[in-house]
C-alpha positions in Angstrom: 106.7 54.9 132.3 104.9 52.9 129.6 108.3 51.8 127.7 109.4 50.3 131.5 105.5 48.1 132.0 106.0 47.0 128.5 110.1 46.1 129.8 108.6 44.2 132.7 105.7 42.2 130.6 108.1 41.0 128.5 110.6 39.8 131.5 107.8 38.4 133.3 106.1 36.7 130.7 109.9 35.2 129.6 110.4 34.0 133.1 107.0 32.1 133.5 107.2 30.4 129.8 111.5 29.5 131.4 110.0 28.1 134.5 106.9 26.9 133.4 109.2 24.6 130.9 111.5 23.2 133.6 108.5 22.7 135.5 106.9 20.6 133.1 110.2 18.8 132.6 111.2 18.1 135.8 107.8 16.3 136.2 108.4 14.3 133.0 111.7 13.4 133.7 110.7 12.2 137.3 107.9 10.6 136.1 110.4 8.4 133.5 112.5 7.9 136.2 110.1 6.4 138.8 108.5 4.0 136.5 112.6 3.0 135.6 112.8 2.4 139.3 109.0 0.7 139.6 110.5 -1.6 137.3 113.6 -2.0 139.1 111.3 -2.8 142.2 113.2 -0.1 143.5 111.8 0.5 147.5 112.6 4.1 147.0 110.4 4.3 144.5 107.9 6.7 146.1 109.8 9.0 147.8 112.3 9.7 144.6 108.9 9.9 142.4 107.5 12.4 145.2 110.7 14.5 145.3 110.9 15.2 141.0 107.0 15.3 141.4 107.0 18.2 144.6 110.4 20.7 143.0 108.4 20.2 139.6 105.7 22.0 141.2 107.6 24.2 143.0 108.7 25.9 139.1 105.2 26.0 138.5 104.3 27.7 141.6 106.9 30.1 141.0 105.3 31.2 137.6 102.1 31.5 138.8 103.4 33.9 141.2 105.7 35.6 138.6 102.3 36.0 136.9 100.9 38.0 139.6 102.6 40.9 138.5 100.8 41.3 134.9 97.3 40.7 135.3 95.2 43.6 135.2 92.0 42.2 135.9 90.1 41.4 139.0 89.0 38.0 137.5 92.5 37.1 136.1 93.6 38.1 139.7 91.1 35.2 141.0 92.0 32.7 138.7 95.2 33.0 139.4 95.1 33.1 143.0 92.9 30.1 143.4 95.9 27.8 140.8 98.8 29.4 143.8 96.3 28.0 145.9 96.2 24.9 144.6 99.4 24.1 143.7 100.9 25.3 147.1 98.0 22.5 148.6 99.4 19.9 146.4 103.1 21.0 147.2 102.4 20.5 150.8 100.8 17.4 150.1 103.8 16.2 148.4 106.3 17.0 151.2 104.1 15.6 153.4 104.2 12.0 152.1 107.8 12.5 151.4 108.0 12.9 154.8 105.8 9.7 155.9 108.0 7.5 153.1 111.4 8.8 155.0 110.1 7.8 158.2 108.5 4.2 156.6 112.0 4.0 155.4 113.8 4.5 158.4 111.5 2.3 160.6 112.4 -0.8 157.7 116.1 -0.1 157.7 
């Protein structure tokens, strides 16, 4: 039994560094990308920004979750709880304006 926790630490601490690192590249890259197009003067600006910016956080939401499964402690449990928390708030913030830039966008067009 102790040989299969020490299996699924391993895998579960692999999986949040993986999506923890195309989190943090996806944010990068979108970030790169919508001062490219802020440059451009690009009117899409926003929402592309927004998009990289929200599935960026989605990675990292999904490690904090994955990181759920290995702490032990009711304080790590809290911490960790209170980052889904936050980073679900700011996810739904995101697809929020995405969905106020669409609907600018559509009214302009």
């Amino acid at each position: 039994m102790e040989l299969l926790e020490v299996i699924l630490h391993n895998i579960a601490n692999v999986a949040i560094l993986a999506f923890e690192f195309v989190g943090v590249g996806i944010l990068i890259a979108s970030g790169l990308v919508g001062v490219y197009n802020y440059v451009k003067k690009d009117p899409g600006t926003q929402l592309k920004l927004a998009k990289g910016m929200a599935m960026g956080l989605e990675f990292k939401l999904g490690s904090e979750i994955l990181r759920t499964v290995i702490v032990r402690d009711l304080s790590e449990i809290a911490i960790v709880g209170c980052i889904i928390v936050l980073r679900a708030a700011l996810t739904f913030l995101i697809h929020w304006e995405i969905k106020e830039e669409k609907h600018e966008l559509e009214e302009n067009h």
